[in-house]
C-alpha positions as CSV (number, residue, x, y, z in Angstrom):
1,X,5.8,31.0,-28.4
2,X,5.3,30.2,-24.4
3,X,6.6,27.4,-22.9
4,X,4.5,24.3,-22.4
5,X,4.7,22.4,-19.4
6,X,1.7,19.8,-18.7
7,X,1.2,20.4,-14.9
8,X,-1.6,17.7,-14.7
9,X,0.4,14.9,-15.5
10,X,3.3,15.7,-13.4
11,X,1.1,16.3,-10.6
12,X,-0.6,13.3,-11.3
13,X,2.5,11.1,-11.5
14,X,3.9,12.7,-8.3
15,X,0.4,12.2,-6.1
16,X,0.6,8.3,-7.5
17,X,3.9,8.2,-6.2
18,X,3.0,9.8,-2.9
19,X,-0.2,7.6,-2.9
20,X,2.4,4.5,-2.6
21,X,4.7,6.3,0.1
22,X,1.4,6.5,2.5
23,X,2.6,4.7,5.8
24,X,6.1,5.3,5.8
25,X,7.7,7.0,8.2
26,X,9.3,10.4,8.3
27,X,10.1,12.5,5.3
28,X,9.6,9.6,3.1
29,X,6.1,9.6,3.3
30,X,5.2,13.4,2.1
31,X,8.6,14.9,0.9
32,X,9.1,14.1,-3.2
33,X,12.4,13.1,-3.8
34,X,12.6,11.1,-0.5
35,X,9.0,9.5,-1.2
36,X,9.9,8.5,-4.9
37,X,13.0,7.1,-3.9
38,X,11.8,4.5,-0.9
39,X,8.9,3.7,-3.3
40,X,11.2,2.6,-5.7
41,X,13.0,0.7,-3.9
42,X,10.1,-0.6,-1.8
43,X,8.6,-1.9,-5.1
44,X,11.6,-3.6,-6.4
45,X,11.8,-5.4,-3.0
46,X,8.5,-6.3,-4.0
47,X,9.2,-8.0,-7.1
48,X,12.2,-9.9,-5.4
49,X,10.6,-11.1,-2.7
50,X,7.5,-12.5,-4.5
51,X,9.8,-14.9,-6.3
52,X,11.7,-15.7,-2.7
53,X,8.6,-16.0,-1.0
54,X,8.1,-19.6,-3.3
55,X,11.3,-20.7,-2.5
56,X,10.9,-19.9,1.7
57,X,8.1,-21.9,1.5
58,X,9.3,-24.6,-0.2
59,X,12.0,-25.1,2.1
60,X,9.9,-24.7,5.1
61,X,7.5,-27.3,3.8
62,X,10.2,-30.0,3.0
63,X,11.7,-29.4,6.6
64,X,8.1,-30.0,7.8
65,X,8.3,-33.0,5.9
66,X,11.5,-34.3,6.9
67,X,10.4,-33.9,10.4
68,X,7.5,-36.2,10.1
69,X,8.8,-38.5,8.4
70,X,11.8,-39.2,10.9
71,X,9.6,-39.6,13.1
72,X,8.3,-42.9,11.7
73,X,11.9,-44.0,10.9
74,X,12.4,-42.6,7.6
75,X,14.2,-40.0,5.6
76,X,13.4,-36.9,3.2
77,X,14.9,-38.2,0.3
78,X,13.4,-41.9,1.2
79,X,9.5,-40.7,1.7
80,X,9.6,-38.7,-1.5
81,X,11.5,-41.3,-3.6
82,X,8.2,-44.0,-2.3
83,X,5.9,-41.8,-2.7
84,X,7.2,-40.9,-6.4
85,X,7.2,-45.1,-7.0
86,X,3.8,-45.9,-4.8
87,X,2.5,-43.4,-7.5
88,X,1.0,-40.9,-4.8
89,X,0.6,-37.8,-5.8
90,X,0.8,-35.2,-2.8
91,X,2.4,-32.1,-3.5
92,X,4.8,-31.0,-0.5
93,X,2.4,-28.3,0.7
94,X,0.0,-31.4,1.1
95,X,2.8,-33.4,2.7
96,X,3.9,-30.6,4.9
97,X,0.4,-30.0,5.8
98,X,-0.4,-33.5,7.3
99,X,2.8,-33.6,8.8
100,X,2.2,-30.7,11.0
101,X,-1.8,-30.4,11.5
102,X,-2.9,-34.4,11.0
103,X,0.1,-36.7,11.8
104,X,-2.5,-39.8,11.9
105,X,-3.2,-39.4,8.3
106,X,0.2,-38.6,7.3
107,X,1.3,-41.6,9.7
108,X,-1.0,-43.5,7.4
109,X,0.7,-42.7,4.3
110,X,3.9,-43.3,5.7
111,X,2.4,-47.1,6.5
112,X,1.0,-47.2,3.1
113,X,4.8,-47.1,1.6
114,X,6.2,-49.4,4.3
């Protein structure tokens, strides 16, 4: 009995794979072995950086924060802790958002916990 060897789903598999790879440069983009490999790695860069991408932006936001709130004589740790008491509920991309685009409204929360 003849070998079987299902061509159509390889073929499929490598033009999904190839499909992914479109853009890169060079050999990786038409060539394979190179092509699966910098997909695969390109996608588990993917994954990690989706979960770093929340924690970038959380940092970013609380320095944006900090900044503000120095400016009207205050500290991080101090404007949060208030704000947590006064019972406002502003989420630091809020916070981070006034801070930077409308400092008149965030300087009136800051005078709302003073």
């Amino acid at each position: 009995m003849p070998r079987s060897v299902n061509h159509v789903a390889s073929r499929a598999k490598r033009k999904r794979v190839l499909k992914l790879a479109k853009g890169f440069f060079g050999r990786k983009k038409n060539v394979w072995t190179v092509a699966k490999n910098a997909v695969e790695k390109g996608l588990g860069y993917a994954y990690r950086d989706r979960k770093a991408k929340k924690r970038d932006f959380r940092a970013l936001w609380i320095q944006r924060i900090n900044a503000g709130a120095r400016l009207h004589g205050m500290s991080y740790s101090e404007l949060m802790g208030k704000l947590k008491k006064a019972g406002i509920d502003l989420n630091r991309k809020v916070l981070a958002d006034l801070a930077m685009n409308h400092p008149e409204a965030f300087a009136e929360v800051v005078n709302k916990l003073k």
